[in-house]
C-alpha positions as CSV (number, residue, x, y, z in Angstrom):
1,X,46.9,-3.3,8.4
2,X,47.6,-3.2,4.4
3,X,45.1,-0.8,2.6
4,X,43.7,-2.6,-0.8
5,X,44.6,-1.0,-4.2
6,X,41.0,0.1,-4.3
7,X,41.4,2.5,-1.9
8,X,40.7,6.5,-1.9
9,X,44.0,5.9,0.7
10,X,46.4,3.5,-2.1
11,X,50.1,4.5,-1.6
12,X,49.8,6.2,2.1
13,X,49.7,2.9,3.7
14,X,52.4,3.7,5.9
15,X,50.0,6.1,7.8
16,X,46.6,5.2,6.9
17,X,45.2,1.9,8.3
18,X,41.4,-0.3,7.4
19,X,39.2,-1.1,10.0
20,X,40.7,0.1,12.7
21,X,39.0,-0.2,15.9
22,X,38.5,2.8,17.7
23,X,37.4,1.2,21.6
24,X,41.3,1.2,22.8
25,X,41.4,4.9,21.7
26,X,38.0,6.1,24.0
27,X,37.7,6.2,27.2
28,X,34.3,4.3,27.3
29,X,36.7,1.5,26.0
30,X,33.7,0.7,23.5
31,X,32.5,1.3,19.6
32,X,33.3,-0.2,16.1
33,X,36.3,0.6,13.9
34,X,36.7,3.0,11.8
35,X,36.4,2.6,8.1
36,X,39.8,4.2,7.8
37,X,42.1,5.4,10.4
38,X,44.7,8.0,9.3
39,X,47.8,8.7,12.1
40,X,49.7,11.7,9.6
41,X,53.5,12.2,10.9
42,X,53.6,15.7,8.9
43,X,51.4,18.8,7.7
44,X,52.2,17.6,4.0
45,X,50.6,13.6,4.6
46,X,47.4,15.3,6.1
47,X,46.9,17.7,3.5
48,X,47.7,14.6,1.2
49,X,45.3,12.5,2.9
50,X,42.6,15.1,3.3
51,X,42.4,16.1,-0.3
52,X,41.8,12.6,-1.0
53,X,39.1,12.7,1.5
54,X,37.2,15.6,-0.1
55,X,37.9,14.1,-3.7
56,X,35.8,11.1,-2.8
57,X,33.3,12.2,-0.6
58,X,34.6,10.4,2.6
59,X,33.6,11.9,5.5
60,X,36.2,13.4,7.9
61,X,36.3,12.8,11.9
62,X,39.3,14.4,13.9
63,X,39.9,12.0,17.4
64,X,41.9,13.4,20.4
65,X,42.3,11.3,23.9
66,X,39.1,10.3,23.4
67,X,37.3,11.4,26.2
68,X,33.9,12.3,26.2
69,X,33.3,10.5,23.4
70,X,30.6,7.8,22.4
71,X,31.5,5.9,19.3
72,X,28.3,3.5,18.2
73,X,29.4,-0.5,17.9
74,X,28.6,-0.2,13.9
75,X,32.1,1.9,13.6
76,X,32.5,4.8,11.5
77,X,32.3,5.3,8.0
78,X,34.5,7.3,7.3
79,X,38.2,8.4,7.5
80,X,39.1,9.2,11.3
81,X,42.3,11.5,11.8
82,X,44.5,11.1,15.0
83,X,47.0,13.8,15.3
84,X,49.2,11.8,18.1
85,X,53.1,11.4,15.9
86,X,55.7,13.3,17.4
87,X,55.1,16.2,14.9
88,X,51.7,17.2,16.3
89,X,52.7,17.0,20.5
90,X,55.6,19.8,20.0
91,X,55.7,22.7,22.5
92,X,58.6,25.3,23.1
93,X,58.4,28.4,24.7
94,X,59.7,31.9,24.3
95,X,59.6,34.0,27.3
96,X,55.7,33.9,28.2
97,X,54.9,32.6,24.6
98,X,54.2,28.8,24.2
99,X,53.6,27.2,20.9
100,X,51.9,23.9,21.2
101,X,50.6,20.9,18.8
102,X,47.5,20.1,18.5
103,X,47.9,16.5,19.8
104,X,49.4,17.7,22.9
105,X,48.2,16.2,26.1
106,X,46.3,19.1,28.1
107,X,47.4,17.2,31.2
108,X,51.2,16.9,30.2
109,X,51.4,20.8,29.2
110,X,49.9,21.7,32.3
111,X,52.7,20.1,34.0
112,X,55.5,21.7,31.9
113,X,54.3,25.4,32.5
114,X,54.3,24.9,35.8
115,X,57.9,24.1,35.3
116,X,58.8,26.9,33.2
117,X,57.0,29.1,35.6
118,X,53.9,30.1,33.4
119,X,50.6,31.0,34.9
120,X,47.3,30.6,32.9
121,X,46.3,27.1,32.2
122,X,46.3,25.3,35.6
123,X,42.8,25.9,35.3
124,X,43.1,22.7,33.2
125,X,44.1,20.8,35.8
126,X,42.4,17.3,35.8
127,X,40.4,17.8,32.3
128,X,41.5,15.2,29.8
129,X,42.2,15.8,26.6
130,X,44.5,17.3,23.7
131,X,45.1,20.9,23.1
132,X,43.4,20.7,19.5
133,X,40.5,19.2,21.3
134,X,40.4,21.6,24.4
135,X,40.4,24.5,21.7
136,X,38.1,23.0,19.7
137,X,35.8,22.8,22.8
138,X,37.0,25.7,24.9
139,X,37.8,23.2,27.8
140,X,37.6,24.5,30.9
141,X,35.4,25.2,34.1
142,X,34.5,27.0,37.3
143,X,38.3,28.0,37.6
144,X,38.9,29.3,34.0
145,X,39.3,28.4,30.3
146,X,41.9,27.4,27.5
147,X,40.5,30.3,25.5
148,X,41.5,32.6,27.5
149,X,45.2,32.6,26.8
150,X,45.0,31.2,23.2
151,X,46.3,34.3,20.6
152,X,46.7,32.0,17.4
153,X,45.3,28.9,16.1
154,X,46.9,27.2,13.0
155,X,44.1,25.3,11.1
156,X,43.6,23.7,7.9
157,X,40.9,23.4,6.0
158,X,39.7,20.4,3.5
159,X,41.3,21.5,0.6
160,X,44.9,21.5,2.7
161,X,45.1,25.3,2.8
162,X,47.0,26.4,6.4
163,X,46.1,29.4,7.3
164,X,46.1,31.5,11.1
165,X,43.4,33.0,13.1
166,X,44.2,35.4,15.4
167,X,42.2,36.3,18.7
168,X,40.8,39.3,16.9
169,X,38.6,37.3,15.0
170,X,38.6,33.8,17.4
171,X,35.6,33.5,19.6
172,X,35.1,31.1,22.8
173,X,32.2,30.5,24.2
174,X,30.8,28.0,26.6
175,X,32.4,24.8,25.2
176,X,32.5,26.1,21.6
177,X,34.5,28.1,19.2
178,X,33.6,29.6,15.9
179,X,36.3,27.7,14.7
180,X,35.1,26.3,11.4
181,X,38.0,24.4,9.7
182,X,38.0,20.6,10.4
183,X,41.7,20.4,11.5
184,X,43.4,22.5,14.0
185,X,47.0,22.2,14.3
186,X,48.3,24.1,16.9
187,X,47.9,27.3,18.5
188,X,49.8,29.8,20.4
189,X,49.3,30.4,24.0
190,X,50.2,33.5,26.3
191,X,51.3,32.7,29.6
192,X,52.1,34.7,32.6
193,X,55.4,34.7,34.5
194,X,54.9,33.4,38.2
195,X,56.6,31.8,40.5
196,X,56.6,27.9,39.8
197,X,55.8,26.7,43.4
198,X,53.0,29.3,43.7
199,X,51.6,27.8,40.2
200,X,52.1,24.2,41.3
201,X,50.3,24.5,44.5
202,X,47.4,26.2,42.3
203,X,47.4,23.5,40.2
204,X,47.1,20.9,43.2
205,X,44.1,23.0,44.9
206,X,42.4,22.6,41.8
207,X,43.1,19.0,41.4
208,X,42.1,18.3,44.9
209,X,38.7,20.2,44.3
210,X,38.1,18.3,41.0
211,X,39.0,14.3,42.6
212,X,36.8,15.4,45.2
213,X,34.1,16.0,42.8
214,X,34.5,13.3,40.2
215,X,36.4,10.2,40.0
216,X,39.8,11.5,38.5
217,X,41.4,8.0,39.4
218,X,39.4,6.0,37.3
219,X,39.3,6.4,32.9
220,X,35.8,8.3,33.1
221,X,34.6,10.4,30.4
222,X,34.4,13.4,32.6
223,X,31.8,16.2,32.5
224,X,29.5,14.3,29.9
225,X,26.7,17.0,29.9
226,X,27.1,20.5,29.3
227,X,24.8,23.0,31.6
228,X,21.4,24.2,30.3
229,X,21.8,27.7,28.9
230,X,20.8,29.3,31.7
231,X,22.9,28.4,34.5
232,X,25.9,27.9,31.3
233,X,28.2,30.3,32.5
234,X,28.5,29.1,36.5
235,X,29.4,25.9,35.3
């Protein structure tokens, strides 16, 4: 769809769409379209695209898979970022080190280490989502979480400044971070060397508990409600 010359967006038509609607990107398969819908193929368009956000007061929304997600039939009005071109769902690995994109699918990287024979994320198994998202949310459960075998996360904030932070200063907590900066990018993971048949069949136990326990055959929206504070850290 052709932006107007009016636009905050004129010129970046090639990635930025009007009224896009966001139902075929939720799992809920319901909602309004987004007043803008921005797909940026590198770093420099989101930074572009950003900036323009912040210089006329658009507000910014960041979509992954779009699971547990509720988007209201008016739309949104605002710009909505989905980090899904090639550029954003890059992994390679070096020894027990993996770097990952944020639009990564959790599901698909779970997969891959198993693999390359790296233990520390089958804990994943069956939780939908992207690996900007899972960080974002410290996804996880009774068997374990992303957070702990994330060492960097490359963010951005508003303004387009990249920056790192480290797991000195990164702190994850029951489906939260103190992650601040609307865009994460990537992060680096730590991994440990196993034996790939050992992590597979891992992998499949925890599958098996989780389709026993919620409907992993059907496009669900997954573990809507998060525990009351109390009983938080059973999960």
């Amino acid at each position: 769809m052709r932006i107007a010359s009016f636009s905050p967006f004129s010129g970046l038509d090639d990635f930025v769409a009007e009224y896009e609607p966001l139902a075929p990107h939720t799992w809920y398969k319901i909602g309004g379209p987004a007043r803008w819908y921005a797909r940026p193929r590198t770093i420099e368009e989101l930074q572009e695209t950003s900036r323009r956000c912040l210089e006329n007061d658009v507000p910014v929304y960041v979509l992954g898979l779009g699971a547990n997600l509720l988007v209201s039939d008016e739309g949104v009005n605002g710009a909505v970022f989905r980090l899904d071109q090639d550029f954003w769902r890059r992994v390679s690995f070096d020894k027990n080190i993996a770097e990952v994109g944020a639009g990564v699918d959790i599901q698909k990287f779970v997969l891959r280490t198993c693999e390359q024979g790296l233990a520390g994320i089958e804990c994943l198994a069956g939780i939908p989502g992207t690996i900007g998202g899972g960080i974002r949310m410290n996804a996880g459960g009774k068997f374990g979480d992303i957070g702990a075998v994330v060492i960097r996360v490359q963010v951005m904030d508003m303004e387009g400044t990249v920056f790192e932070r480290t797991k000195d200063d990164l702190v994850f907590d029951y489906r939260r971070t103190n992650i601040s900066a609307p865009f994460i990018l990537g992060a680096t993971l730590e991994l440990e060397d196993d034996d790939p048949e050992h992590i597979l069949r891992r992998t499949k136990e925890i599958w098996m508990y989780k389709r026993n326990t919620q409907p992993l055959t059907t496009k669900n929206a997954g573990c809507v409600f998060k525990n009351p504070a109390a009983s938080a850290p059973a999960r």
